[in-house]
VEXDREN-2710 file (C-alpha; in Angstrom, 1 decimal):
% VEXDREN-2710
k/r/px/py/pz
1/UNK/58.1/119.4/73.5
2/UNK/59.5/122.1/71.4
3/UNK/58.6/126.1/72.3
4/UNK/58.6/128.6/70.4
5/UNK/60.7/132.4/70.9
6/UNK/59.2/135.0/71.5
7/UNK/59.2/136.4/68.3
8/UNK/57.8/133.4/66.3
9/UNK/54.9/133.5/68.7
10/UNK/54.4/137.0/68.2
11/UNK/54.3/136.3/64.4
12/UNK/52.2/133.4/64.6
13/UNK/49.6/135.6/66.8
14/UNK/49.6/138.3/63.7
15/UNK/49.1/135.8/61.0
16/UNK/46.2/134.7/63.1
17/UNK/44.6/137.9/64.0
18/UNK/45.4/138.5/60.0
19/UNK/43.0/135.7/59.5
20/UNK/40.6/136.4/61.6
21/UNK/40.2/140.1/59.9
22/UNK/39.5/139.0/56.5
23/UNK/36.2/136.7/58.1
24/UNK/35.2/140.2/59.4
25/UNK/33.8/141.9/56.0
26/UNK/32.2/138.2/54.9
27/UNK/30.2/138.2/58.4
28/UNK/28.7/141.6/57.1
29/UNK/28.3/140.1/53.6
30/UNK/26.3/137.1/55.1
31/UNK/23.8/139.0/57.3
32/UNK/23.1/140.7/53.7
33/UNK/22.4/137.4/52.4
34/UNK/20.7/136.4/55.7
35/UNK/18.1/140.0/55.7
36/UNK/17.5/138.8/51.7
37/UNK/16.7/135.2/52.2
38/UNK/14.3/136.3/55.1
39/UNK/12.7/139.2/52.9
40/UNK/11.7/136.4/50.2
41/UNK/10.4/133.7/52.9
42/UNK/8.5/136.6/54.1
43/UNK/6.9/137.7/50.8
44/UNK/6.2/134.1/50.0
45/UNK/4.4/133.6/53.2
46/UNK/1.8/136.3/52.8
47/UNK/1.2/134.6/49.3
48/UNK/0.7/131.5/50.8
49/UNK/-2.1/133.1/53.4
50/UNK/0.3/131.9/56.7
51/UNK/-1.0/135.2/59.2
52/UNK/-1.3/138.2/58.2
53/UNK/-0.2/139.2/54.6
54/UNK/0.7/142.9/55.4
55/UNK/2.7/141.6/58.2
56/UNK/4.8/139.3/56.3
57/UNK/5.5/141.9/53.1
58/UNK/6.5/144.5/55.4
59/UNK/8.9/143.1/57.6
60/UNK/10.3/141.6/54.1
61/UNK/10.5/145.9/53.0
62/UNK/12.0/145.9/57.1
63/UNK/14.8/143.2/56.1
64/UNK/15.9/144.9/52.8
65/UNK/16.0/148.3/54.0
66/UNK/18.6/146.6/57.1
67/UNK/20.2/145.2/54.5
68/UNK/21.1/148.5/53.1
69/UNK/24.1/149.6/55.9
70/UNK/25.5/146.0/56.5
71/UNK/26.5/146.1/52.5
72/UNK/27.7/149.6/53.4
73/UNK/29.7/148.6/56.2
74/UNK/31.5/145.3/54.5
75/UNK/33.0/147.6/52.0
76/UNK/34.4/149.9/54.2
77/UNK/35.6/147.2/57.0
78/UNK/37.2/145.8/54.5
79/UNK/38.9/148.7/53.2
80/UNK/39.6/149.8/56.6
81/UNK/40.8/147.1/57.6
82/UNK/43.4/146.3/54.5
83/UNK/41.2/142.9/54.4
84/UNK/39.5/143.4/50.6
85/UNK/39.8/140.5/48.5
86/UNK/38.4/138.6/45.3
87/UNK/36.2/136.6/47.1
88/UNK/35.2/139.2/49.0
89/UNK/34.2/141.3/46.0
90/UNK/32.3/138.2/44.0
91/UNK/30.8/137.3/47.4
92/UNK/29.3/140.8/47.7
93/UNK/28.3/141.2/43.8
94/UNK/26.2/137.8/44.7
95/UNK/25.1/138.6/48.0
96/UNK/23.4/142.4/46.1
97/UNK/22.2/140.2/43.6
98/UNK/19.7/138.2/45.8
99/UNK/18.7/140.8/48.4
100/UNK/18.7/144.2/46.1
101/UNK/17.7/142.3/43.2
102/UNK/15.9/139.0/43.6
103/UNK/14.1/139.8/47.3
104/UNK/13.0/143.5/45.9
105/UNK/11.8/142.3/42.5
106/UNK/9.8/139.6/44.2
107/UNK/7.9/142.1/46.4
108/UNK/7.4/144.8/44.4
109/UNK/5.1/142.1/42.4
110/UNK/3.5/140.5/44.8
111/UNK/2.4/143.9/47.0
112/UNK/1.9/145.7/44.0
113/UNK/0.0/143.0/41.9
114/UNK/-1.1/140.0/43.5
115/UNK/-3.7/141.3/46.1
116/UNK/-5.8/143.5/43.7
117/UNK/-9.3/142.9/44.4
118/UNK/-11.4/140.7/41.9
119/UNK/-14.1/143.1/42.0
120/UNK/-12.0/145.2/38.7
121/UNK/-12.4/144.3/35.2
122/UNK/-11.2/140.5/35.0
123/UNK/-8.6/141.4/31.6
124/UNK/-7.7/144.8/33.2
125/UNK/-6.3/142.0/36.5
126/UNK/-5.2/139.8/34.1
127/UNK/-3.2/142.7/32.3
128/UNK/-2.0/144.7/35.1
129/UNK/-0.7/141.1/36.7
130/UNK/0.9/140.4/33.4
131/UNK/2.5/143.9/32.7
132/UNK/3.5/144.2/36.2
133/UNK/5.6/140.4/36.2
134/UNK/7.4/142.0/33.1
135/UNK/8.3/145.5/34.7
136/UNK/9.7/143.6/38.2
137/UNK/11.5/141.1/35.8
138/UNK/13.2/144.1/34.2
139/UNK/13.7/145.7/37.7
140/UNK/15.9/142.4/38.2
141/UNK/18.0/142.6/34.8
142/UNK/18.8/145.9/35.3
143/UNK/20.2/145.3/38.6
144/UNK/21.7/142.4/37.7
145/UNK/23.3/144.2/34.8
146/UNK/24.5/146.7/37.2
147/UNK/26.2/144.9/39.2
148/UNK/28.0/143.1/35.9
149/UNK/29.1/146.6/34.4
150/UNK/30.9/147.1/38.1
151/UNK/32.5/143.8/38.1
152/UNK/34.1/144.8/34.8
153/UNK/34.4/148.7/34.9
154/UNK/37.3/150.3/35.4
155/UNK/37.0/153.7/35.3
156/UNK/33.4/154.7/34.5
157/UNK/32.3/158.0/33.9
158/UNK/29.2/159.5/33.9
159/UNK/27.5/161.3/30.7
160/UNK/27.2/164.2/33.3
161/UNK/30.1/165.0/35.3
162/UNK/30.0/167.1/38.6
163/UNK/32.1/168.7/40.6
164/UNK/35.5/167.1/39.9
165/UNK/36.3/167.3/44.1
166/UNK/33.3/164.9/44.3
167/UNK/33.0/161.2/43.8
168/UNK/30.0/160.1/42.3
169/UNK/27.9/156.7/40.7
170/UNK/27.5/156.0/37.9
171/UNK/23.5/155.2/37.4
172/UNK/21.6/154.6/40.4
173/UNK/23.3/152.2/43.2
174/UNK/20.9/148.8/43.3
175/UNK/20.4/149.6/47.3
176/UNK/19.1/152.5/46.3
177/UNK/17.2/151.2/44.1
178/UNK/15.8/148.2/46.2
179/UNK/15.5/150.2/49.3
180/UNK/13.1/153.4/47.1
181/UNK/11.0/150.0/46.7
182/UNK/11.0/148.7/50.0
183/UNK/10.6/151.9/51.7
184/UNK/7.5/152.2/49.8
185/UNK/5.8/149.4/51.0
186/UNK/7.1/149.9/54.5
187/UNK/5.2/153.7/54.0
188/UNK/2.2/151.7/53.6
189/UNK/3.0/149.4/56.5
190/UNK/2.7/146.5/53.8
191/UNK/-1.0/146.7/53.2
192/UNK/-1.2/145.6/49.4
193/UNK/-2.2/147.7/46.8
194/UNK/-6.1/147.6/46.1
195/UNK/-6.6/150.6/43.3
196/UNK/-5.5/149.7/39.1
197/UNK/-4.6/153.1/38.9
198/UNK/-2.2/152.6/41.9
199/UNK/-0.8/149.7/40.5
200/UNK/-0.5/151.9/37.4
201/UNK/2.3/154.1/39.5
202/UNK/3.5/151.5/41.1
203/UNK/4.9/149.8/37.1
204/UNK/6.1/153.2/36.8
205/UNK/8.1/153.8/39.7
206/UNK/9.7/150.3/39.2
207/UNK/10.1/150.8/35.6
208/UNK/12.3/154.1/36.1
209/UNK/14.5/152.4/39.5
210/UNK/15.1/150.0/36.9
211/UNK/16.3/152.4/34.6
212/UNK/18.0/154.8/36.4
213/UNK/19.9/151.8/37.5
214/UNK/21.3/150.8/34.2
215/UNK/22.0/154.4/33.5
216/UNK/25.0/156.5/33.2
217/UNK/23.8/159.4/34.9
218/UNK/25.6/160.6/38.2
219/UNK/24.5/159.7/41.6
220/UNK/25.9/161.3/44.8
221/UNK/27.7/158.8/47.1
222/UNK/28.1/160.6/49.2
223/UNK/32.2/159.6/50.2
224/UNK/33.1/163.0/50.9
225/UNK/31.5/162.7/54.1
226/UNK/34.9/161.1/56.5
227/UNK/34.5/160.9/59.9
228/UNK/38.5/161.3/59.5
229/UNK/38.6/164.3/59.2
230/UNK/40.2/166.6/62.3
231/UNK/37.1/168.3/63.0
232/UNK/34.2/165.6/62.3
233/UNK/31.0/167.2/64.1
234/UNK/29.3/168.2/61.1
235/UNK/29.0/165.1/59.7
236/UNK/28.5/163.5/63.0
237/UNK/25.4/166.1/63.6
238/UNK/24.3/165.2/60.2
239/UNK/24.6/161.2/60.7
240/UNK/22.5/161.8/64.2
241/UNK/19.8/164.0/62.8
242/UNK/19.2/161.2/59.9
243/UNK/19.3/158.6/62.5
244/UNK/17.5/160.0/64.6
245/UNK/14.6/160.6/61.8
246/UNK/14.7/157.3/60.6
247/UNK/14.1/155.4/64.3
248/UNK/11.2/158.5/65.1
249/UNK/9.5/158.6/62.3
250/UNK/11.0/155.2/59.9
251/UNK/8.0/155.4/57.4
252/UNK/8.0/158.6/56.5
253/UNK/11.5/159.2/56.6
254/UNK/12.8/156.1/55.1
255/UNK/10.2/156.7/51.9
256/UNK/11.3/160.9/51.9
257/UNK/15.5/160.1/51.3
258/UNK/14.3/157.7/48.9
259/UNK/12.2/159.3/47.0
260/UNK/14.6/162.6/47.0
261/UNK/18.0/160.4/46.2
262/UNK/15.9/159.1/42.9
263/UNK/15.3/163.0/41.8
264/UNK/18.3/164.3/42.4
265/UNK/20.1/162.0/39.6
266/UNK/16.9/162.8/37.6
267/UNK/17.3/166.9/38.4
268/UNK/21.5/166.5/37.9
269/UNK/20.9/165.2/34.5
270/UNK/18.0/167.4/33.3
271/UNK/20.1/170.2/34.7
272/UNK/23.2/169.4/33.0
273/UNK/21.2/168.9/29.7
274/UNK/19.7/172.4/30.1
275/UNK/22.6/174.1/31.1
276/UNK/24.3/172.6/27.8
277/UNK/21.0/174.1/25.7
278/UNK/22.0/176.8/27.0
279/UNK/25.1/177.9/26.3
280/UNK/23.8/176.7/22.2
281/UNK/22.8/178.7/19.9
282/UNK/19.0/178.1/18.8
283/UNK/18.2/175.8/15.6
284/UNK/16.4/178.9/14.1
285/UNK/19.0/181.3/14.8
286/UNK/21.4/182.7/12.4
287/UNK/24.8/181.9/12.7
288/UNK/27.0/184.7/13.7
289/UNK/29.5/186.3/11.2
290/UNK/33.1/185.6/11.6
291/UNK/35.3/188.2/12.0
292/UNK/37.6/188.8/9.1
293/UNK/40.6/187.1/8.8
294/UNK/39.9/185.0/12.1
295/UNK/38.7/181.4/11.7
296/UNK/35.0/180.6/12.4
297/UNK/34.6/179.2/15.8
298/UNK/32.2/175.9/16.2
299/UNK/29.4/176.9/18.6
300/UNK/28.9/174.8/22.1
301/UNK/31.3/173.6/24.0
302/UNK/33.4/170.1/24.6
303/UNK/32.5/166.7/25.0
304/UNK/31.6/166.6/28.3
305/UNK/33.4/163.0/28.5
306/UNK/36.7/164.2/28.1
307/UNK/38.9/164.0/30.5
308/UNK/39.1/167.9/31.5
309/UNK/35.6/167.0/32.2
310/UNK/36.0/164.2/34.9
311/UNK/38.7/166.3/36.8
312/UNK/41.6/164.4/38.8
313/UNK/39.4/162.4/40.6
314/UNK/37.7/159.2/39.3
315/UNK/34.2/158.6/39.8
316/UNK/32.9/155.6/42.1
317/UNK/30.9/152.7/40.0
318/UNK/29.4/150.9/42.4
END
């Protein structure tokens, strides 16, 4: 029986420790997949009338919304952990596609559309059921297509660029999008929508996380914010004051970040686009007189998606 040095068994131990690391993002990857699949099972139980219907669709808006910091945290073990990996990357693209995309879409329709009462106008049922299948369905192309325009992005750059220190997305994130829906429901402990004009709002607010999703405007991601830093307490102060929000007061809370990550891509872009009106010279305005024998100047400014525009630092597409 033959034994190996010292060194070999040393180097064996590494390789399989080295192994061992690169199961450690997956496992995070698969309770993604694991919180989706339960969100779905859930939603098609209250369909199906087994207990309580408001029960079931909001512990299916409970499983997205934990779904939300395990795809956080594969990412970053992996990178942490020099573990990252092809599979790794497809396995995440697929696991976002069923629990951010599939799982969300499915109970945005049925807490939004199936339970309204039969007491309304039969065709204005029929229609709102109709419309609203549509408006989920497009909810799950666009973050579908999302997740596509990652896969095969390189160095996307938003229409509006920020502060060139920052890292940004580009269009909304799909857990962001998928957890604005699920935090929604969860704000009304899962009790179905009963009102048309409700359901109304509800096709909207799908409709624009849909959008915003296959946008190119800038979202905040929110990177800058390293616990690696020598001196860590502000962000540690700010990770325990949101955590501590979240477990006192989830509905509420939950629904509030949500709802305030959505406007601020919509109040970065509408900013941008004022602050470039701005600095333009009216359409009924007359042009200004060149000075002699100095060319004539175009009015505005440059395209914004140059690349003294973007700064140094790329911008995040995920």
């Amino acid at each position: 029986m033959s034994h190996l040095d010292p060194v070999q068994a040393r180097a064996k131990a590494k390789a399989r420790l080295r192994r061992g690391m690169f199961l450690l993002p997956s496992l995070f990857t698969v309770g993604n997949i694991a919180a989706g699949y339960f969100s779905i099972t859930q939603t098609i139980a209250a369909i199906g009338g087994i207990g309580d219907a408001r029960t079931h669709l909001d512990w299916a808006a409970i499983a997205i919304l934990i779904a939300i910091p395990l795809d956080s945290l594969d990412g970053r073990i992996a990178r942490m952990t020099n573990t990252c990996s092809d599979f790794g990357k497809e396995l995440d693209s697929l696991a976002d596609a069923i629990t951010f995309g599939v799982a969300p879409s499915l109970l945005a329709l049925v807490w939004g559309f199936h339970f309204l009462p039969d007491t309304i106008n039969p065709q204005l049922h029929q229609n709102l059921l109709h419309i609203g299948t549509f408006i989920c369905f497009l909810f799950l192309i666009g973050g579908v297509s999302r997740l596509a325009r990652f896969n095969i992005s390189h160095d996307a750059q938003p229409q509006n660029p920020g502060r060139p220190d920052r890292k940004y997305f580009v269009g909304m994130p799909i857990p962001a999008a998928a957890g604005l829906l699920a935090a929604t429901v969860h704000f009304e402990w899962g009790i179905p929508v009963q009102a048309w004009w409700i359901a109304l709002i509800w096709m909207g607010l799908v409709g624009t996380s849909g959008f915003l999703m296959v946008s190119t405007w800038r979202f905040w991601s929110g990177k800058e914010l390293s616990l690696s830093r020598r001196h860590p307490y502000q962000v540690l102060l700010l990770i325990a004051s949101v955590l501590f929000l979240i477990i006192k007061f989830s509905d509420w809370a939950l629904f509030s970040i949500a709802l305030v990550y959505m406007f601020s891509g919509i109040w970065a872009r509408a900013a941008y686009s004022w602050s470039r009106r701005r600095r333009r010279l009216p359409a009924d305005a007359p042009a200004p007189l060149p000075e002699p024998d100095a060319p004539e100047e175009a009015v505005g400014e440059p395209d914004a998606a140059g690349p003294d525009a973007v700064g140094p630092e790329p911008y995040d597409r995920s």
